[in-house]
MARFIVO-418129 format. One record per residue (C-alpha): x, y, z; residue number from 1; residue in one letter. Coordinates in Angstrom, 2 decimals. Layout:
BEGIN
x=X | y=Y | z=Z | resi=NUM | resn=A
...
***
This chain:
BEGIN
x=-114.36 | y=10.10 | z=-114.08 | resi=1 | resn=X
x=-115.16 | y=13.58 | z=-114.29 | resi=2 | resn=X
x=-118.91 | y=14.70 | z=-115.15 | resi=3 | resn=X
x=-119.43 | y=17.70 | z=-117.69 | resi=4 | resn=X
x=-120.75 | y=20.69 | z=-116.87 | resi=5 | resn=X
x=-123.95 | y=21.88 | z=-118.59 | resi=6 | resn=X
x=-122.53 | y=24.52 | z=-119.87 | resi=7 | resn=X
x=-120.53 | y=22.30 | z=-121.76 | resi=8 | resn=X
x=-123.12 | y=20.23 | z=-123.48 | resi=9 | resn=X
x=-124.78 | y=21.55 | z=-126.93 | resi=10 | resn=X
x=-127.99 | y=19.81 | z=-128.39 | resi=11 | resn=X
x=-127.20 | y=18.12 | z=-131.71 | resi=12 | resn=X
x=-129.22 | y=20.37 | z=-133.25 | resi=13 | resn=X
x=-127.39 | y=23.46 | z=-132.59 | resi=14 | resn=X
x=-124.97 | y=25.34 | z=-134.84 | resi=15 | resn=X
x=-121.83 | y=27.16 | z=-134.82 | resi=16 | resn=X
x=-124.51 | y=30.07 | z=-136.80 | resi=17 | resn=X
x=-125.97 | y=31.49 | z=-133.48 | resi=18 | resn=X
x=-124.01 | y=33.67 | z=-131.54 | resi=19 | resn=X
x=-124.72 | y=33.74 | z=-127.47 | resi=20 | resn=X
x=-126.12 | y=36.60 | z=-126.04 | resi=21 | resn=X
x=-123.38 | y=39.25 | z=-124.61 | resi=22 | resn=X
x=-122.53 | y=38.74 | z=-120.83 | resi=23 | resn=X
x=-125.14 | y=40.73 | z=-119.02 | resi=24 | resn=X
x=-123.45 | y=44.24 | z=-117.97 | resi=25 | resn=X
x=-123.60 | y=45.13 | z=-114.63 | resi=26 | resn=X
x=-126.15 | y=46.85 | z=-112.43 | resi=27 | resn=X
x=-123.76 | y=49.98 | z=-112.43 | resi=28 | resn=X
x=-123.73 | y=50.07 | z=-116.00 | resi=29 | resn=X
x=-126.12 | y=52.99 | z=-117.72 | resi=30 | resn=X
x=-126.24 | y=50.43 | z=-120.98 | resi=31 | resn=X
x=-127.67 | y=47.22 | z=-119.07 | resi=32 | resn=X
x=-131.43 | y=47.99 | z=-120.21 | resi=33 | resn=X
x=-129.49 | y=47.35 | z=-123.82 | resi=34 | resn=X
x=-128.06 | y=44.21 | z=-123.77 | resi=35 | resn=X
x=-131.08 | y=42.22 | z=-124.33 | resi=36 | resn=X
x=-132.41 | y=43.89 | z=-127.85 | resi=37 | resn=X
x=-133.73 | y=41.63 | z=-130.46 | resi=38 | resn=X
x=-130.76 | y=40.77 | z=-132.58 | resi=39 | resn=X
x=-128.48 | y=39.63 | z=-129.64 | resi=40 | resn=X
x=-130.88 | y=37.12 | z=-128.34 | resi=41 | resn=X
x=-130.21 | y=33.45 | z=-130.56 | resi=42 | resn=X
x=-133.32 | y=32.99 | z=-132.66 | resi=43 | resn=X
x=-134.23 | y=29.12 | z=-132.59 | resi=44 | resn=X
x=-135.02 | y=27.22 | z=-135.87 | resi=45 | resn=X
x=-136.79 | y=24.45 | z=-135.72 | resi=46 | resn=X
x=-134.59 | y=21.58 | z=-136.51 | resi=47 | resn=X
x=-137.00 | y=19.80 | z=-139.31 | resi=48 | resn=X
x=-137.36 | y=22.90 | z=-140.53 | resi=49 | resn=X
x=-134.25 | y=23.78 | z=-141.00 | resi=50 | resn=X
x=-133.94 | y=20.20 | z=-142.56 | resi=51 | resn=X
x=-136.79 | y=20.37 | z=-145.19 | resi=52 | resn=X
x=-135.80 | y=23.99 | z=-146.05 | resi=53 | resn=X
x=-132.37 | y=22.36 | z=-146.87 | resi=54 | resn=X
x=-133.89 | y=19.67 | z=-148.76 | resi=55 | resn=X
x=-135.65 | y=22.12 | z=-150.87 | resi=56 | resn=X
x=-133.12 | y=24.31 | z=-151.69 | resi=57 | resn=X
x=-131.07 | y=21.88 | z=-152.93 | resi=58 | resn=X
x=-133.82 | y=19.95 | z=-154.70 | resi=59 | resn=X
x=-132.49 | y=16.41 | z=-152.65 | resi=60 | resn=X
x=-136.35 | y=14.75 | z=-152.75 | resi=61 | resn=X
x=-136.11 | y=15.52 | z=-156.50 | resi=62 | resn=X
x=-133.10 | y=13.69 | z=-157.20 | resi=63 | resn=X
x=-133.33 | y=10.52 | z=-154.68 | resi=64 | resn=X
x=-136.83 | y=10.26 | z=-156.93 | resi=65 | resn=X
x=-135.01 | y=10.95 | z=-160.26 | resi=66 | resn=X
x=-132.51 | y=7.95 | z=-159.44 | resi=67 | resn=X
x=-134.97 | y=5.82 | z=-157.46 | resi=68 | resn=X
x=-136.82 | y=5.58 | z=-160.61 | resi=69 | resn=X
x=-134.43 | y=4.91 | z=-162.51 | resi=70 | resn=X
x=-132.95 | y=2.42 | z=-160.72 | resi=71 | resn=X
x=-136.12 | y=0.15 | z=-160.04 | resi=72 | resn=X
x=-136.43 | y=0.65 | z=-163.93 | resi=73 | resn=X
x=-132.84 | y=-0.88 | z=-164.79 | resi=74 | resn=X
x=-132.79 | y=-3.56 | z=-161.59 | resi=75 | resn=X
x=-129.09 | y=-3.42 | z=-161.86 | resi=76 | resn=X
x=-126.82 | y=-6.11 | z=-159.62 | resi=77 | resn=X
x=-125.55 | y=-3.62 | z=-157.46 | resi=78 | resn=X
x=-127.41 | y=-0.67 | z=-156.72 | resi=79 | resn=X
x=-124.64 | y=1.32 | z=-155.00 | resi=80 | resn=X
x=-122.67 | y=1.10 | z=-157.60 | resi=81 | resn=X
x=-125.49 | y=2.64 | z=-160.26 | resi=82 | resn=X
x=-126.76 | y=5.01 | z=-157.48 | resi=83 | resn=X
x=-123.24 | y=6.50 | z=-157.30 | resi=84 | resn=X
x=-123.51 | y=6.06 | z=-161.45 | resi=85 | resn=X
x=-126.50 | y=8.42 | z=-161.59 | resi=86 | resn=X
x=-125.18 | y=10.80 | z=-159.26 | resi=87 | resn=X
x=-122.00 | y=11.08 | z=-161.41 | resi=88 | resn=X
x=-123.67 | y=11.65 | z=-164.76 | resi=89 | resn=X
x=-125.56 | y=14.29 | z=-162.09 | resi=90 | resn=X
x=-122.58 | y=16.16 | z=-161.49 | resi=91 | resn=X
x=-121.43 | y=16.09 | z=-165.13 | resi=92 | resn=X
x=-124.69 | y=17.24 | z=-166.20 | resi=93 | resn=X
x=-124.58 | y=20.33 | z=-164.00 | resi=94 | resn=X
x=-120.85 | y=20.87 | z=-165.12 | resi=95 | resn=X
x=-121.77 | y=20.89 | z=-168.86 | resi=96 | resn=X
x=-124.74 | y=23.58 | z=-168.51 | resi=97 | resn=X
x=-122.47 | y=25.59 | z=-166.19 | resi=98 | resn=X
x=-120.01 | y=25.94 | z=-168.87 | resi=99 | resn=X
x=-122.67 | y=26.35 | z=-171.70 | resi=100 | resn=X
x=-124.00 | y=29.48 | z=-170.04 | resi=101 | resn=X
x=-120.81 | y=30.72 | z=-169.72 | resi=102 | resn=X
x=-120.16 | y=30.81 | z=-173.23 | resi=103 | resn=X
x=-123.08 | y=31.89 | z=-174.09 | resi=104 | resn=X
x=-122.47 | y=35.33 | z=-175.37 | resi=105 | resn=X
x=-124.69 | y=38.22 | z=-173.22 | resi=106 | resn=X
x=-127.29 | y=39.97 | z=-175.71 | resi=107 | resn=X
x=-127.85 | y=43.23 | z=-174.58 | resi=108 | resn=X
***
């Protein structure tokens, strides 16, 4: 069995977003004091912050809560089936005000 090289292996955590540095020039090259500035060097995110930013954003706390509620309020049979319920009616929610705003008619 053949083992994998490390440069191979990524951390879970990593994304296609950061760019590796450039191959270091060579000695001989008048540039090489260059090839380290700020912006070629992968900046590293911390991973649950990345998540809860994400989270935030997209206001996912917000609606597990919305639909928790509601659910341990209506005690249906099957909760899977009302959790994917609630996210529908979600969806068609956001649809409906989408289109609403734009038909509304710009005052100016």
């Amino acid at each position: 069995m053949a083992e994998a090289t490390t440069e191979n292996r990524v951390l879970l955590t990593e994304t296609s977003d950061l760019q590796p540095s450039p191959a270091p020039a060579s000695s001989a090259d008048p540039s090489f004091g260059d090839v380290l500035d700020a912006e070629s060097i992968p900046q590293y995110e911390d991973p649950y912050e990345r998540a809860v930013s994400y989270m935030e954003k997209h206001h996912i706390l917000h609606v597990f809560r919305e639909i928790t509620e509601h659910m341990v309020y209506a005690r249906p049979d099957d909760p899977l089936q009302f959790m994917l319920t609630e996210v529908e009616n979600l969806m068609k929610d956001r649809e409906r005000r989408m289109a609403e705003m734009l038909q509304k008619p710009k005052s100016g």
